[in-house]
Structure formats: C-alpha cells, structure tokens
C-alpha positions as CSV (number, residue, x, y, z in Angstrom):
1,X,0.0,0.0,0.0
2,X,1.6,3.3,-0.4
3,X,0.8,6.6,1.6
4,X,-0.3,9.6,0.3
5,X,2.1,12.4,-0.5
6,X,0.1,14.0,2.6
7,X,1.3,11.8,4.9
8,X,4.8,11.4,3.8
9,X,7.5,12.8,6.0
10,X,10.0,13.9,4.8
11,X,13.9,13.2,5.8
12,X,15.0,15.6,8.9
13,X,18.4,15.4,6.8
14,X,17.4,16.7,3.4
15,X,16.8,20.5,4.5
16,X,19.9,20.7,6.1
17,X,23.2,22.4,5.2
18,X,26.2,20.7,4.1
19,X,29.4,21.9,3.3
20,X,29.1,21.1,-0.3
21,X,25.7,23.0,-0.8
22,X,27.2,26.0,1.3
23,X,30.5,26.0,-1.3
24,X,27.6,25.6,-4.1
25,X,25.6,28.7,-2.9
26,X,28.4,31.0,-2.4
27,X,30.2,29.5,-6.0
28,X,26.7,30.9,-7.4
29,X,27.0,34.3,-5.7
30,X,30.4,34.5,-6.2
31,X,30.7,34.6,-9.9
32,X,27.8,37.3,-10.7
33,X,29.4,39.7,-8.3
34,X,32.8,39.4,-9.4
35,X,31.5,39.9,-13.4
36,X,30.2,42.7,-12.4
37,X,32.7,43.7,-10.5
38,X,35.1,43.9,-13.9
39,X,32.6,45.4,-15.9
40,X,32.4,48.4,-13.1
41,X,35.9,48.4,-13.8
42,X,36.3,48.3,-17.3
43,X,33.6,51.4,-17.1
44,X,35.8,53.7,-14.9
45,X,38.7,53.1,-16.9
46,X,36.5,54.3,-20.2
47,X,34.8,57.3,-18.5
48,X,38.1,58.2,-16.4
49,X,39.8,58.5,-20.0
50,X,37.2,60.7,-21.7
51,X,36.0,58.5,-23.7
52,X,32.3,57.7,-22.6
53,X,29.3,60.0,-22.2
54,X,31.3,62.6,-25.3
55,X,29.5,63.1,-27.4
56,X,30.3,64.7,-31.2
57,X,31.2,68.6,-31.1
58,X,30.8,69.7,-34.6
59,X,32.4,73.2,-35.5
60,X,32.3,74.3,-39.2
61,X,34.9,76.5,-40.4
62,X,36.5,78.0,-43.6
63,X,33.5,78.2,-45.9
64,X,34.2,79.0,-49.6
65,X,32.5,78.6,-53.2
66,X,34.3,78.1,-56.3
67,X,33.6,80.9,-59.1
68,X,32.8,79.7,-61.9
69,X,34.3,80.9,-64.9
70,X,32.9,81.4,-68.8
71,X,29.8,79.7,-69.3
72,X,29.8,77.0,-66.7
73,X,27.5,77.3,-63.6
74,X,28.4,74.2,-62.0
75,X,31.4,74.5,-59.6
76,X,32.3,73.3,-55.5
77,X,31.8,74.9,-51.9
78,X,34.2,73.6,-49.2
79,X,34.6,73.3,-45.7
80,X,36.8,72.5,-42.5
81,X,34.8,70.5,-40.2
82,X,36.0,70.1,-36.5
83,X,34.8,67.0,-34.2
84,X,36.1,68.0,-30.8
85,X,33.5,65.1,-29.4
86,X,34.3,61.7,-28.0
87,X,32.6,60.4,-30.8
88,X,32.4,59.8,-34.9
89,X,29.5,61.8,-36.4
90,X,28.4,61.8,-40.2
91,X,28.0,65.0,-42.3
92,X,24.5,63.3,-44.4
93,X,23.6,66.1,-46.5
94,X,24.3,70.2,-47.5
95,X,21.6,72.1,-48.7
96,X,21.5,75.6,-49.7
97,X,18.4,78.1,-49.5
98,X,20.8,80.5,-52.3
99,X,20.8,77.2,-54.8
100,X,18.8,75.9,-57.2
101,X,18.7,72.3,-57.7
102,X,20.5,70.0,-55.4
103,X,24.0,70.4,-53.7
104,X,25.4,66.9,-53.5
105,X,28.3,66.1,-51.6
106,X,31.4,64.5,-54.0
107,X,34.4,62.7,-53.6
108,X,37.8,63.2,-56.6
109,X,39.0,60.3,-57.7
110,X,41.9,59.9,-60.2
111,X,41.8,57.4,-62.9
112,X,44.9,55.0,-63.9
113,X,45.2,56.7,-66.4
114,X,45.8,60.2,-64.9
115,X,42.0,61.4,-65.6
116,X,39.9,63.0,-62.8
117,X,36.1,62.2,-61.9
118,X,33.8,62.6,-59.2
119,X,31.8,60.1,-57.7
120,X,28.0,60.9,-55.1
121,X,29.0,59.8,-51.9
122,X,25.7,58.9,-49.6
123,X,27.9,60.9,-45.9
124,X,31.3,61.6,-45.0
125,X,32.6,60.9,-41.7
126,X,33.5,63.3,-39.3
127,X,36.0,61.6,-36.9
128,X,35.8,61.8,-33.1
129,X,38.7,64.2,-32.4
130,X,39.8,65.1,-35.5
131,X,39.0,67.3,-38.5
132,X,37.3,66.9,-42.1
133,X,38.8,68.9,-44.7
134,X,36.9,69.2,-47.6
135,X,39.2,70.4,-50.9
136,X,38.9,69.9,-54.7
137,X,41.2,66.9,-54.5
138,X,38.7,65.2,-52.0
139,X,35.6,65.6,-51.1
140,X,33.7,68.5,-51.8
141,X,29.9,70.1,-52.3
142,X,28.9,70.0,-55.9
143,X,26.2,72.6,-56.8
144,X,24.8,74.9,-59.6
145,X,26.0,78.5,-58.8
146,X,23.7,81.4,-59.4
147,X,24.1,84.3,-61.4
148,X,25.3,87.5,-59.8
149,X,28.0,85.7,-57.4
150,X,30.7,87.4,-57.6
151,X,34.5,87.1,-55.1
152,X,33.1,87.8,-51.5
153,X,29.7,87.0,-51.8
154,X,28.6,85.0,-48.9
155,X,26.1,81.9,-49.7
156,X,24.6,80.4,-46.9
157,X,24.8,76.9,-46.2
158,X,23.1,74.5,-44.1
159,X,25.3,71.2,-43.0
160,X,23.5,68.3,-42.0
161,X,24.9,65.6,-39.5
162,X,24.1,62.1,-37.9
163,X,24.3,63.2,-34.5
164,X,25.3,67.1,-34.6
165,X,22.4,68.3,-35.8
166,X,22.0,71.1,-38.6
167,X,24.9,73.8,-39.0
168,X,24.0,77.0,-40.5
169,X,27.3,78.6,-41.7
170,X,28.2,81.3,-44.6
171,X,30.6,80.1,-47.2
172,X,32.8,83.0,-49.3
173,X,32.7,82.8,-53.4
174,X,36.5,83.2,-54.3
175,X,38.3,82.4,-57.3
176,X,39.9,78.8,-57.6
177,X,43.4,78.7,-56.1
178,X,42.6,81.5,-53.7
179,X,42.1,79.8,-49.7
180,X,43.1,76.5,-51.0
C-alpha cells in the first residue's frame, strides 16, 4: 500500500546544510558579483579617459564657393569641419536656401590613367577628435552657382549631420586657387 504524499514525511536530513551546498551557494553568488565587478571596472577606466558620455562637437569653419568661370554654372563649396566630441559623427547632407537644384556632396577620384572624376558619396565621416577637410582633390559640395555671385559674396549653407544636428554657416565665393 503506499501513503499519500500528505502523509509522507520527509527526511530531517534533506533541509539541512552541508558543506558542499554552502560551497555551491556561495560559488553561485560569487561569480555574478565578481563579473560585475570587472565590468564596473572596465567602465571607470572608459569614463576616467574621456571617452564615454562625449558626445560629437561639430564646428564648421572655412566656408568658400568656387567661381565659376565662362559659361559653366556648376562648380564646388568647401569646408573644415571640426569633431572635438568623444565620438564619430556623419555629415549626411548640404543644402542651400541660395541654390537651385540639389548640392550633393562629392568625392575626386583619379583614374589609372591620370583622368579625374567625381563620384555621389551617400555621408562623410566626421572623426571623433579630429578634423574633415573638404578640398577639390577630395571631397567636396557639388552645386549649380547662381548668377550674380561674384568674389566675396557669402552663400549660406546648411550642414546636415548624424548626430550634430544642422549647422548653419556662410561660405565665401573666391576664385579657384585662392584659400586652397
């Protein structure tokens, strides 16, 4: 006949602690503390060198517009862009309220055999603590100038980033191979 699990009573020696199951417990308790414990580390270490909670700084600098010369409107604006953040941010677009059509952001590339072209690029990244210096050799703003621009006119400019934001900045129309 067996008893009903009611009845049953259980073993005075099965609740209590052994040396083993204390070893066990304190194993268990043990290794969640100490991973934590170098995590907390590893996290002072990154905020006591600067690097955590920076975020990008974006400064916009040296603004100028090619002038275009005989019957060509199309032509380049360029600037210095300055990440003094902690962190990589991503200049996505330039638009211009003084430009018709589209300004598209370019990058130079030379051929094999010594010819030039320029390809769309989608962004250009703006490195945490350093600079992005657009020229004609690299990358550049490609747009349609406007009749009437002449050397000092300022054309306003608005720089789109990732993570900065939007940057309103006035770039100057000089003649190519003047600021370069």
């Amino acid at each position: 006949m067996t008893i009903p699990t009611a009845e049953r009573t259980a073993d005075p020696r099965a609740s209590r602690p052994t040396r083993r199951r204390i070893a066990d417990g304190l194993l268990a308790a043990v290794a969640p503390i100490a991973a934590c414990s170098v995590a907390l580390g590893g996290l002072t270490t990154w905020v006591g060198s600067g690097s955590a909670g920076s975020p990008p700084r974006i400064a916009v600098t040296d603004g100028r517009v090619f002038l275009p010369y005989g019957d060509v409107r199309d032509t380049a604006a360029f600037f210095r862009i300055t990440n003094s953040g902690g962190a990589d941010d991503r200049l996505l677009k330039v638009t211009s309220s003084a430009v018709r059509g589209d300004a598209t952001l370019s990058r130079h590339r030379m051929t094999g055999g010594r010819m030039a072209y320029a390809e769309t690029v989608d962004s250009a990244r703006v490195p945490a603590d350093g600079t992005l210096a657009m020229s004609p050799y690299g990358l550049d703003v490609t747009l349609r100038a406007q009749p009437g621009w002449q050397t000092g006119t300022y054309v306003p400019f608005t720089l789109h980033f990732e993570y900065g934001g939007r940057i309103e900045v006035q770039a100057v129309v000089v003649r190519p191979g003047q600021g370069e």
